[in-house]
C-alpha positions as CSV (number, residue, x, y, z in Angstrom):
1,X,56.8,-103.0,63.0
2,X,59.5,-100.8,62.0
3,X,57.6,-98.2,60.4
4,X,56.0,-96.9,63.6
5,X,59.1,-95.9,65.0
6,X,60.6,-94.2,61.6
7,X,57.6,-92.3,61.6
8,X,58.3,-90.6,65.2
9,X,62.0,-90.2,64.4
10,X,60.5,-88.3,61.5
11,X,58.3,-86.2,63.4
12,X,60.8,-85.2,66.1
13,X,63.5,-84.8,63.2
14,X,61.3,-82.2,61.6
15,X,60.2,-80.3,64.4
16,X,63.4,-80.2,65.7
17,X,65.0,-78.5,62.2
18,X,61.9,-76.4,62.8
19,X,62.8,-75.3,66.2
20,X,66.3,-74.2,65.4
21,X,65.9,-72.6,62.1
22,X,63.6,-70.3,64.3
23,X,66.0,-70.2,66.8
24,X,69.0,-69.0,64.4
25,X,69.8,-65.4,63.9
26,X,69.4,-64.6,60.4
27,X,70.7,-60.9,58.7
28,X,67.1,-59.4,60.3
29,X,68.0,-60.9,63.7
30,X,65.7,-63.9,63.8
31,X,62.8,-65.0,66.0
32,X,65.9,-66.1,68.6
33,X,66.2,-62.2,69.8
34,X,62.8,-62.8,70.6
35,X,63.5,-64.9,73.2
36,X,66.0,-62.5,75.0
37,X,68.9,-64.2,72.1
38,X,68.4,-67.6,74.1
39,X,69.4,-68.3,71.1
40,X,73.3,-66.8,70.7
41,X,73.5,-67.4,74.3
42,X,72.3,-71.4,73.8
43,X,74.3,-72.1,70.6
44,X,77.7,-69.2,71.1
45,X,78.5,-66.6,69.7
46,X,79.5,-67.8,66.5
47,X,76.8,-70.2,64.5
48,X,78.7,-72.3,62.6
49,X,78.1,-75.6,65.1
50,X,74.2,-74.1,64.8
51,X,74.7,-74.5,61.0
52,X,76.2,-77.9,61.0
53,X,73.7,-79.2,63.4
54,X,70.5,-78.1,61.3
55,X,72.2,-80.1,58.3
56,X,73.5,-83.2,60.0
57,X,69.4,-82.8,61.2
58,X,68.3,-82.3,58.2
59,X,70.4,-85.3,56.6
60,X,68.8,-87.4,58.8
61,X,64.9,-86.0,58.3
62,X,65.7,-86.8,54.4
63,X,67.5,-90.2,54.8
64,X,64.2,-91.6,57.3
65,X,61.5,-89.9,54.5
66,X,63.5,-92.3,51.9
67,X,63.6,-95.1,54.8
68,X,60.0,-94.4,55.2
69,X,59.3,-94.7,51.5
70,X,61.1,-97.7,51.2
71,X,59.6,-99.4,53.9
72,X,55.9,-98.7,52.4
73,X,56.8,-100.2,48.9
74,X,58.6,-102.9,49.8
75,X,62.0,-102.0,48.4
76,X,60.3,-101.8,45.0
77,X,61.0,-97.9,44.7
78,X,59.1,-94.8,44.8
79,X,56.8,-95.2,41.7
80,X,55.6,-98.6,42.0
81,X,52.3,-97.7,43.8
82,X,52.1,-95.1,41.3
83,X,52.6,-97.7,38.5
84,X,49.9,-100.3,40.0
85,X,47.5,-97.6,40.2
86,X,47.3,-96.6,35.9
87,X,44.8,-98.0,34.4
88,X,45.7,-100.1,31.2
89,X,44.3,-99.0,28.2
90,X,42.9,-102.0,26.3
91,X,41.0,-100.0,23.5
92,X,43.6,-98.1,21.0
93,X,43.6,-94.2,21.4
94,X,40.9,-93.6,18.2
95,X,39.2,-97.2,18.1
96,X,36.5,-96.7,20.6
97,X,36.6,-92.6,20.6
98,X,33.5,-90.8,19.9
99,X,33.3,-88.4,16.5
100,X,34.3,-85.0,17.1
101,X,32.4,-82.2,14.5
102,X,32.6,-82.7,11.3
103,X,33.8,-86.4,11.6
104,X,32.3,-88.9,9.3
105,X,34.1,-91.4,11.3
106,X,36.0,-93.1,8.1
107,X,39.3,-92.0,7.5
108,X,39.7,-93.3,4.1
109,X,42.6,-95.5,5.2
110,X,41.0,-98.7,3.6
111,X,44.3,-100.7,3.0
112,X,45.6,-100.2,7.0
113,X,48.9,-98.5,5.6
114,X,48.0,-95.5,7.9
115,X,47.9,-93.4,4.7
116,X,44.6,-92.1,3.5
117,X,43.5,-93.7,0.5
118,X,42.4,-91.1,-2.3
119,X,39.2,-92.2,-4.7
């Protein structure tokens, strides 16, 4: 129930921090002298409240991403559906392996000391 509406404060959030870092006059000008500078004359002439406002923005599109993720797992973190989804591994990693070349297949560990056992 709460998910829904996280998810359109998420989608506004980011295309809102998309709209004004377009809208920002970088070194080169900016797509905001495209606009006739709507954007110097929307945000004044000097851009530090532009600035602040795409961070506090972009603070918030960060902080409902980790709402978002927390929502979706529970509380139980980011890599539990990651974690639920490995396969165990019953067989150990050489048991049930085919032979590559030139393997006889016995490694002349007969006593299980993991040392090779010489004749």
């Amino acid at each position: 129930m709460f998910e829904p509406i996280l998810w359109v404060l998420f989608i506004i959030g980011c295309v809102v921090v998309c709209g004004v870092i377009l809208l920002q006059e970088g070194k080169g000008g900016g797509l905001g002298e495209a606009f006739g500078g709507a954007g110097a004359q929307t945000f004044g002439v000097k851009a530090e409240g532009i600035n602040k406002f795409t961070a506090y923005v972009t603070v918030g599109v960060i902080v409902i991403a980790i709402l978002i993720t927390q929502v979706r797992t529970g509380g139980a973190g980011v890599t539990a559906g990651l974690i639920d989804d490995i396969p165990v591994q019953t067989d150990p990693a050489g048991a049930g392996a085919p032979a590559g070349p030139g393997d006889t297949g016995d490694d002349h560990d007969h006593d299980g000391d993991g040392v090779p056992d010489h004749n």
